[in-house]
C-alpha positions as CSV (number, residue, x, y, z in Angstrom):
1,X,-34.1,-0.5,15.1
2,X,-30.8,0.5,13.4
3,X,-28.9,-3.0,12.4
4,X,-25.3,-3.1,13.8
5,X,-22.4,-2.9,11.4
6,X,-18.9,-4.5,10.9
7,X,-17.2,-1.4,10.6
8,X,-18.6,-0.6,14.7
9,X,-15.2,-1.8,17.0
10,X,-15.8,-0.5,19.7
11,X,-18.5,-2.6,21.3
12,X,-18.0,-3.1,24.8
13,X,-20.6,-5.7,25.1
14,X,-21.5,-9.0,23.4
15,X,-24.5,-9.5,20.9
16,X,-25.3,-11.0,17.7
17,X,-25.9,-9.2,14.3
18,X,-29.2,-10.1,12.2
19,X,-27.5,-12.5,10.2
20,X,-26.7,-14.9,13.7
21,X,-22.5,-13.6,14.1
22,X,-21.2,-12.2,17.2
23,X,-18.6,-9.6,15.6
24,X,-16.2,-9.7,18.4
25,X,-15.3,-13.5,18.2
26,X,-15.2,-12.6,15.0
27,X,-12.5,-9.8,15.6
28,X,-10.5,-12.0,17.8
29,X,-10.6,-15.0,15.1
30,X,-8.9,-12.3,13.0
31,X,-6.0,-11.4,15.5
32,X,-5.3,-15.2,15.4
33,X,-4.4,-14.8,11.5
34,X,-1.7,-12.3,12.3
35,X,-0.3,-14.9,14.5
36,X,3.0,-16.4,13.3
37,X,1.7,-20.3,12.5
38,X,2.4,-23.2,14.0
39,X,2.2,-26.9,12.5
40,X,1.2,-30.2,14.0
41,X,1.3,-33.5,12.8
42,X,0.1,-37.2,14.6
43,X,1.6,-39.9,13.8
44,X,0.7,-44.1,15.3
45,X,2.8,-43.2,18.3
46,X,4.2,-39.9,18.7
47,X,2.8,-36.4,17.7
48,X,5.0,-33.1,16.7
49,X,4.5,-29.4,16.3
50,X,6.7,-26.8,15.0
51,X,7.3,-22.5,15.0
52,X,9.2,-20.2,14.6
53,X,10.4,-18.2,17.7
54,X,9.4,-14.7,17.0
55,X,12.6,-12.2,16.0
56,X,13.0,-10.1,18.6
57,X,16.0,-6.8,19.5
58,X,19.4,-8.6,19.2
59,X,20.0,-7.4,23.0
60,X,16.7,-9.7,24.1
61,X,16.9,-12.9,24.6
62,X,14.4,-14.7,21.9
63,X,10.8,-15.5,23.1
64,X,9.6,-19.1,23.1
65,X,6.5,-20.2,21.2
66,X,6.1,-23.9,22.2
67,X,5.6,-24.2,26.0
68,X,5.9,-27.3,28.1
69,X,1.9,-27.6,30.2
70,X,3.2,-30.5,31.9
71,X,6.0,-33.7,31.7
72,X,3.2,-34.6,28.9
73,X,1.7,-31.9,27.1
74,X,2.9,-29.0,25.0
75,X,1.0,-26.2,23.2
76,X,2.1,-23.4,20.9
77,X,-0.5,-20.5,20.4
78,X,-0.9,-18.0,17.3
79,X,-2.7,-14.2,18.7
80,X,-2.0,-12.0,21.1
81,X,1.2,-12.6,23.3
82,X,-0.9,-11.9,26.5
83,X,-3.8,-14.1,25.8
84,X,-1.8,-17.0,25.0
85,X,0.7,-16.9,28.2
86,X,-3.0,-16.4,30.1
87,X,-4.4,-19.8,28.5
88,X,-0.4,-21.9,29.3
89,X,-1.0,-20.4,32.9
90,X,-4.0,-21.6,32.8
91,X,-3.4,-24.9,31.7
92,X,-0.6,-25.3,33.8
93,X,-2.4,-24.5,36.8
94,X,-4.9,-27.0,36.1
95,X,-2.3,-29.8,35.6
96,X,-0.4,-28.5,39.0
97,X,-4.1,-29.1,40.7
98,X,-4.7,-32.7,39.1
99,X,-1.2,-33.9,40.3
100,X,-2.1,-32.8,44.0
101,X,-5.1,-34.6,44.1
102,X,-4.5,-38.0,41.7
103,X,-0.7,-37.7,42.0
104,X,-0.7,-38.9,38.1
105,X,-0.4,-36.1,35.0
106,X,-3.4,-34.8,33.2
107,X,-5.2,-36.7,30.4
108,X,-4.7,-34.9,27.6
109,X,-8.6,-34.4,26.7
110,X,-9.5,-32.7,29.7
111,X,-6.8,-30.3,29.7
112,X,-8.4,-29.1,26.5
113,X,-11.9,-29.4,27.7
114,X,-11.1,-27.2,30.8
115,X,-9.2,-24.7,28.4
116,X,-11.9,-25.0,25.8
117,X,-14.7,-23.6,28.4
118,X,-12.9,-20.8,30.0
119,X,-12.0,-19.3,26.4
120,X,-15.7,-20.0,25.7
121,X,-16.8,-18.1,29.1
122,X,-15.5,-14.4,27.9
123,X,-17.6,-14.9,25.1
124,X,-20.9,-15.4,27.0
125,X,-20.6,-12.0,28.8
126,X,-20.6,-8.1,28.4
127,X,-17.7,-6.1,29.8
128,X,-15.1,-8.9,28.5
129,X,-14.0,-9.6,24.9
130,X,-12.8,-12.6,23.4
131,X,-9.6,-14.1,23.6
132,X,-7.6,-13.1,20.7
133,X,-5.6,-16.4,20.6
134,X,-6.0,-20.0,19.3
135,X,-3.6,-22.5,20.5
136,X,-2.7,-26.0,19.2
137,X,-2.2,-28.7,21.7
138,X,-0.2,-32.0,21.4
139,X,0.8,-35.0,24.3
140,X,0.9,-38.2,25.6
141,X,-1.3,-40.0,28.2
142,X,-3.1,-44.2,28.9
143,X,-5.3,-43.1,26.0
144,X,-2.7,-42.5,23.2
145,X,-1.3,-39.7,21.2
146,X,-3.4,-36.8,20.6
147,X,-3.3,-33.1,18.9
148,X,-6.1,-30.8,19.0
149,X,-6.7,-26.9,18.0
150,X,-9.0,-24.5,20.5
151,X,-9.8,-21.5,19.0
152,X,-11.4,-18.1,20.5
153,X,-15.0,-19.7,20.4
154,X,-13.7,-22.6,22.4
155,X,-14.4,-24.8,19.7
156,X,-11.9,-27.7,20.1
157,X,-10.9,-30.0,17.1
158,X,-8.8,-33.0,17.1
159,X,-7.1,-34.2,14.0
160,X,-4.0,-35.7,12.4
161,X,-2.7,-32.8,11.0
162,X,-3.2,-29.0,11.7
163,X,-2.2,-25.6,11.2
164,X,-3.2,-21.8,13.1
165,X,-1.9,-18.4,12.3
166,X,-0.8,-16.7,9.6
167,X,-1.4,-18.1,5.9
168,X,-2.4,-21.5,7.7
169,X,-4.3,-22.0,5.0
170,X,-1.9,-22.2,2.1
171,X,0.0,-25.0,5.4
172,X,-2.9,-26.6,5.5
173,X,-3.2,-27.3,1.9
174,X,0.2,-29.2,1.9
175,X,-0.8,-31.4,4.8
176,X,-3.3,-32.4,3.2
177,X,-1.5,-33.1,0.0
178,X,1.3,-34.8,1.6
179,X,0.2,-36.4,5.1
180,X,0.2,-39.9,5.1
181,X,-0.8,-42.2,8.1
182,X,2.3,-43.9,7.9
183,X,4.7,-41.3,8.8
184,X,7.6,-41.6,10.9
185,X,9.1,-39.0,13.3
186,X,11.6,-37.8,10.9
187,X,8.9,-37.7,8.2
188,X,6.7,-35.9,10.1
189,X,8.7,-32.9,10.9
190,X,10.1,-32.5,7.3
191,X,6.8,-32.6,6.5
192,X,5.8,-29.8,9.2
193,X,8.7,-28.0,8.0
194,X,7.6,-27.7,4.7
195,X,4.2,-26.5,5.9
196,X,5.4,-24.2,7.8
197,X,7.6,-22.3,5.1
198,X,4.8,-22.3,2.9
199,X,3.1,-20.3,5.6
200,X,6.0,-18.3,6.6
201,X,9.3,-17.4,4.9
202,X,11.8,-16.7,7.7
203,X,15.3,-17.3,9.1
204,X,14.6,-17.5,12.5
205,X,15.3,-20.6,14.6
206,X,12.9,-23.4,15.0
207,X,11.3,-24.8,17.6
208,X,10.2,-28.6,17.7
209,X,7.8,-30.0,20.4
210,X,7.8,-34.1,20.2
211,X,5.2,-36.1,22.1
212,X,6.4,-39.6,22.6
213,X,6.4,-42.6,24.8
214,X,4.9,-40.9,28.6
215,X,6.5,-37.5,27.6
216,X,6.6,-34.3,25.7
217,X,9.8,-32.8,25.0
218,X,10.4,-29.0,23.7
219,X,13.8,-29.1,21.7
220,X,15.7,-27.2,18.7
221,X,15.2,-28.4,14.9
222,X,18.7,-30.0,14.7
223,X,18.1,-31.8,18.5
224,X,13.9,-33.3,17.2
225,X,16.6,-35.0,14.3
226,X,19.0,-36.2,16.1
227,X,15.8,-37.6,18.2
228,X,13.8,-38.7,15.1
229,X,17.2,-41.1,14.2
230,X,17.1,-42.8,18.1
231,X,14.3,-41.9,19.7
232,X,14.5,-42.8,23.1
């Protein structure tokens, strides 16, 4: 029996190699490190996440990268384009459904639990591959405030400071140099800022998601200052 090798792409089903891998997750955690990052700290009572909107033709229109699931919840993915507006549709429809029934938003939790399972699903079967996309996922419910990472396994992590996409490593490493659980708003971002350049040198505008009080709020880099001075 001939042992499959990493160098074969072009699997159109799902199986493991000797050594207990399935090489297409594997694949689509690669995709994910192409992604431009995204940063995300928590704080006692708010939680923030910042990117980098992708450059783009100077006739277009620049494309968002943090995305509003619901009055509550944000999310910012690092992948494919495709399979991240696939998992926000997703997560948005599931929030749509919960308000029709319960007429309250979404706990935060099982927005990622629901996500966490279909991204887990297409890597269960043949004829489907992975979803090349990780997102991270910040907001506001009863419970608190909460940021967690889902990656193309489905694995979900929570945490107090994360990073996905490009060189998220090397953004990582300054979070955990510099995070302290004592952080206000203002500190937070500068410190998500810094993270963020150290994963990705660019001039293109930023984007700053801010999960306070019963709300998330998606706003520029000079606007999540203004807020950090008043928040209200």
């Amino acid at each position: 029996m001939m042992s499959p090798r990493d160098g074969e792409y072009g699997r159109g089903y799902v199986m493991y190699t000797p050594d207990g891998r399935l090489l297409q997750v594997e694949y689509a955690s690669e995709a994910v490190k192409y992604g431009s990052p995204v940063v995300a700290i928590r704080g006692n009572d708010f939680a923030v996440m910042v990117a980098r909107t992708k450059e783009t033709d100077p006739l277009l229109d620049s494309v968002e990268k943090i995305h509003m699931i619901d009055e509550n919840i944000g999310a910012a993915g690092a992948g494919f384009t495709g399979d991240i507006h696939l998992l926000i549709d997703q997560a948005r429809v599931e929030t749509q459904r919960h308000r029709l029934v319960f007429e309250d938003p979404m706990d935060v939790k099982s927005v990622v639990n629901h996500l966490g399972k279909f991204m887990y699903e297409f890597t269960r079967y043949g004829g489907v591959r992975p979803l090349g996309a990780a997102l991270i996922m910040v907001g506001s419910d009863l419970v608190g405030k909460h940021l967690y990472t889902l990656d193309p396994r489905g694995l979900i992590l929570s945490g107090k400071a994360m990073a996905i996409g490009r060189n998220s490593e090397d953004a990582t490493e300054v979070l955990r140099a510099e995070y302290k659980p004592d952080l206000t708003i203002k500190g937070a971002i500068e410190l998500a800022m810094k993270a963020l350049s150290k994963a990705e040198e660019s001039n293109s505008p930023v984007e700053v998601g801010i999960a306070y009080g019963t709300t998330f709020k998606k706003m520029s880099l000079e606007e999540a200052n203004k807020f950090a001075d008043d928040p209200r």
